[in-house]
C-alpha positions as CSV (number, residue, x, y, z in Angstrom):
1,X,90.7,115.1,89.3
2,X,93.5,114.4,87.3
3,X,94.9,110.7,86.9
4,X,98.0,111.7,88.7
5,X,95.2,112.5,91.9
6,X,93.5,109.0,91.1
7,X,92.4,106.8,94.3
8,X,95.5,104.9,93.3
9,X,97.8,107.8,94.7
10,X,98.9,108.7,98.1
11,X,96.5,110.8,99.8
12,X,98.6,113.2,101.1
13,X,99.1,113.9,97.1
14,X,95.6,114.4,96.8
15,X,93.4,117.9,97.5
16,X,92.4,118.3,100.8
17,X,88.8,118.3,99.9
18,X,86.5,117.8,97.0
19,X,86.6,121.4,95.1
20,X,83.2,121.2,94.3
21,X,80.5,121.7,96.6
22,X,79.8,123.6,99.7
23,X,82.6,125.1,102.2
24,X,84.1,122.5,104.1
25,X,83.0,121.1,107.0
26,X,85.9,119.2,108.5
27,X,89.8,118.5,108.1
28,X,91.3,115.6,107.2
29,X,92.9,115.8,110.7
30,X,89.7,116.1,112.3
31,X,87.9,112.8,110.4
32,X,91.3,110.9,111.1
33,X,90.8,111.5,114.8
34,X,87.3,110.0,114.8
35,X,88.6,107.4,113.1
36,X,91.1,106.5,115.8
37,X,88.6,106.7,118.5
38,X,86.5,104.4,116.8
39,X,89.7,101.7,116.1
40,X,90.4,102.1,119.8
41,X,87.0,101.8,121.3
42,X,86.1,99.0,119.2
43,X,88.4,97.2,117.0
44,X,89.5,97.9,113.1
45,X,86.2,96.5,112.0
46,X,84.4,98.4,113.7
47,X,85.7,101.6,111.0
48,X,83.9,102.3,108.2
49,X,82.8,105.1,106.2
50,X,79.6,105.1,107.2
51,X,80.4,105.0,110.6
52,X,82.8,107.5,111.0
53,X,80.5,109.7,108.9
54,X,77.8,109.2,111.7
55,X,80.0,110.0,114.4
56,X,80.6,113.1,112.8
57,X,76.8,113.6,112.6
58,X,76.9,113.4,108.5
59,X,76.0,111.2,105.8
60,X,78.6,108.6,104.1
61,X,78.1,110.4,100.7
62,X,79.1,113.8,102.5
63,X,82.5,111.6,104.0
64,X,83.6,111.0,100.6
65,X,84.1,114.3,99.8
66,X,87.2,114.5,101.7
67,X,88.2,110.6,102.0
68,X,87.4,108.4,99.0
69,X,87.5,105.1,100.0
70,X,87.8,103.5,103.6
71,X,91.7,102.4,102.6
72,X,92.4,106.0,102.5
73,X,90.8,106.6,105.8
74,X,93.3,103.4,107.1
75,X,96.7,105.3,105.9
76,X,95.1,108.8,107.3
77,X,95.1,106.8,111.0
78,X,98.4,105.0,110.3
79,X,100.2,108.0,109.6
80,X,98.4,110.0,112.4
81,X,100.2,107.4,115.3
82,X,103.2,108.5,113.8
83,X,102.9,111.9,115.5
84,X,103.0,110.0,119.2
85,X,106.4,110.3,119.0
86,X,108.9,112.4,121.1
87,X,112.0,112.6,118.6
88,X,114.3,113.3,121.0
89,X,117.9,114.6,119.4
90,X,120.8,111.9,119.5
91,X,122.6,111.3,122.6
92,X,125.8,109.7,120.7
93,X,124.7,106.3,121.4
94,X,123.2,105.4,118.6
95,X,121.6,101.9,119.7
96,X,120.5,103.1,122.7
97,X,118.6,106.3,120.4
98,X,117.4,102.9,118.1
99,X,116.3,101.1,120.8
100,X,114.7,103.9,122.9
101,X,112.3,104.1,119.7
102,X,111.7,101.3,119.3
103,X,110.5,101.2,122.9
104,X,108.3,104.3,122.2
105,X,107.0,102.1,119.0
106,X,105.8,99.3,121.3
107,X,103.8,101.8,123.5
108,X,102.1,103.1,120.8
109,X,101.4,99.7,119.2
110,X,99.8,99.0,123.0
111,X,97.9,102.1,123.0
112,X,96.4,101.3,119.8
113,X,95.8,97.6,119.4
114,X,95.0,97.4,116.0
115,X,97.9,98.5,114.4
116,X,100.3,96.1,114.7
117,X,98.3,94.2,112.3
118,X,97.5,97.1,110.0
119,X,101.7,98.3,109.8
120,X,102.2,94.7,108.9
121,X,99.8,94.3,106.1
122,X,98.9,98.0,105.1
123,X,102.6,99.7,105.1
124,X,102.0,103.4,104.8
125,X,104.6,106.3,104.6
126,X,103.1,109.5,105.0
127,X,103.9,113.1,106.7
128,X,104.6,111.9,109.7
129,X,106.2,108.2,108.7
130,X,108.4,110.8,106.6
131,X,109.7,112.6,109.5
132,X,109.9,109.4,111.6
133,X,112.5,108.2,109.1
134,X,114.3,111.5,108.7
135,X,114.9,111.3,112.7
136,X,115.8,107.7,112.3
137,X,118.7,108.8,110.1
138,X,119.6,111.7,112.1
139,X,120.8,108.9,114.9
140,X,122.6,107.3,112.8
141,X,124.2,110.4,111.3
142,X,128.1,109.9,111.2
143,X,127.7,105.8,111.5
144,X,129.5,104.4,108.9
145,X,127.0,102.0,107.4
146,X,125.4,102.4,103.9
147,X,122.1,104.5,103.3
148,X,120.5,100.6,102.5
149,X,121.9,99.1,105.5
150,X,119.9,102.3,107.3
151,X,117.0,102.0,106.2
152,X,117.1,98.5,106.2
153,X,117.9,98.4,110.0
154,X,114.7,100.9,110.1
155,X,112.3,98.3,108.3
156,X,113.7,95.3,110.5
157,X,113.0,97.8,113.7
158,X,109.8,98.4,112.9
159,X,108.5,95.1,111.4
160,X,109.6,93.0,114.4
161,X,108.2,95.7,116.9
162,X,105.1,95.4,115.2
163,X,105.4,91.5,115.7
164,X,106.6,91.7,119.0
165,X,103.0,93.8,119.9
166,X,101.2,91.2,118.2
167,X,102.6,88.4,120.2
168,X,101.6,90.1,123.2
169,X,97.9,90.4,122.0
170,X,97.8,86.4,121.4
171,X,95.6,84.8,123.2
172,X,97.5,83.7,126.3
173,X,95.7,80.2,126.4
174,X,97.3,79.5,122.6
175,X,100.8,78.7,124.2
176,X,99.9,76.4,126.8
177,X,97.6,74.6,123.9
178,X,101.1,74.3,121.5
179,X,103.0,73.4,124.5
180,X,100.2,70.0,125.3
181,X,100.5,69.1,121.4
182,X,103.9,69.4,121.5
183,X,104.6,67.3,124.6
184,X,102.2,64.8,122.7
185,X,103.9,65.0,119.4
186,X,107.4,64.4,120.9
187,X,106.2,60.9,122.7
188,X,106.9,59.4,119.3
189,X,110.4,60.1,119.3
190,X,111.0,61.4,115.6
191,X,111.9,65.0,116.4
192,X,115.0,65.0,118.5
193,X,115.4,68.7,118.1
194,X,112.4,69.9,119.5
195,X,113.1,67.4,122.2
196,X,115.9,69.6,123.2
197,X,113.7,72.3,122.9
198,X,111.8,71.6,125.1
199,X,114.1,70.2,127.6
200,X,114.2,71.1,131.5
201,X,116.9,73.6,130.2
202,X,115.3,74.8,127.3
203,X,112.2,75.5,128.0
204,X,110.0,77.4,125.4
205,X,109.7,81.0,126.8
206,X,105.8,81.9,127.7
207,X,104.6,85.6,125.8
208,X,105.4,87.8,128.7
209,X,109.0,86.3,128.6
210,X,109.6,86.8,125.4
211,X,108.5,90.4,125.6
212,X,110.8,91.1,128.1
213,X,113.6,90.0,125.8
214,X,112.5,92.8,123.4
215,X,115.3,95.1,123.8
216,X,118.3,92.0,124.0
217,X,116.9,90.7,120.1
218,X,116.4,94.0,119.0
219,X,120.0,95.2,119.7
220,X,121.2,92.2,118.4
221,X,119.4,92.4,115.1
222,X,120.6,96.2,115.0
223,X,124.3,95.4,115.5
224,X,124.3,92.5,113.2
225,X,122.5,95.1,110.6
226,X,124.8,97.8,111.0
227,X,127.9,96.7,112.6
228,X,129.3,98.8,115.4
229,X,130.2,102.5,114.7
């Protein structure tokens, strides 16, 4: 292996497979989607090398012929997710396209509860997060805004997806906890704008609320991003 195809390189820039040693066994593809049943079963954790290698009825030392380390294995099963999508050509309205995405986004964050988290903390482009971008342009072909703006609209999209998904895995006990300190804290009297906050008008919106204003913040942060074509 060359320094270019170090562990510290993208994987997708790396062999498929140790060349030394016998034929190979498995794909990539195929010890990603073991991976992913794993994560979904029980939790990110729960993934390991050693693990995944005994699902496949192997040794860990026989794993890392084809995945090196277990961060590796963690971009193979971000990347993988990004196939779940149906990139459906552009209709002409290009925040509907946007926010149709995004909406396909939040399914696939619920369908695999871990990676709301990992997209957050781990950022991975791959194969697929390639071609997930490319289409994310394509809607936005012909809009006037800058090639920045773009792909800064696409980060934005997908971050506060991700932290919408998380939201909705909170525990749903944690808001009424806040809402009882709150309601203590304010009986002092020193925070007159939370005080409004939390008036009979204005109350603090509970998680499944808030979800359902997904698609009125997200075109707002779109259009204030990228201006109206």
């Amino acid at each position: 292996m060359t320094a270019a195809e170090g562990p510290s390189t993208s994987i997708w820039l790396r062999p498929e497979r140790s060349a030394v040693g016998r034929p190979a066994r498995w794909s990539r593809a195929e010890i990603t989607e073991v991976a992913l049943r794993v994560a979904d079963a029980e939790g990110l954790d729960a993934v390991s090398m050693r693990r995944v290698a005994a699902e496949l009825g192997t040794g860990a030392a026989s794993l890392y012929r084809y995945v090196e380390t277990r961060e590796d294995l963690l971009d193979l099963m971000t990347d993988a997710t990004g196939a779940e999508y149906e990139l459906a050509p552009p209709t002409g309205d290009w925040l509907g396209d946007l926010m149709a995405l995004g909406e396909q986004a939040r399914v696939i964050f619920r369908r695999h509860c871990w990676l709301a988290g990992l997209t957050m903390t781990r950022p991975v482009i791959g194969p697929n997060g390639t071609d997930l971008i490319e289409h994310f342009l394509a809607l936005l072909q012909g809009h006037p805004a800058g090639i920045e703006a773009k792909m800064e609209a696409f980060g934005m999209l997908n971050g506060i997806t991700a932290a919408f998904a998380l939201q909705e895995q909170a525990d749903p006990g944690l808001q009424a906890r806040n809402l009882a300190y709150l309601s203590h804290a304010l009986t002092a009297g020193r925070h007159p704008g939370l005080a409004a906050l939390l008036s009979p008008r204005a109350q603090l919106q509970p998680p499944e609320e808030l979800a359902g204003r997904y698609s009125d913040i997200i075109a707002r942060v779109l259009t204030a991003l990228l201006g109206a074509a």
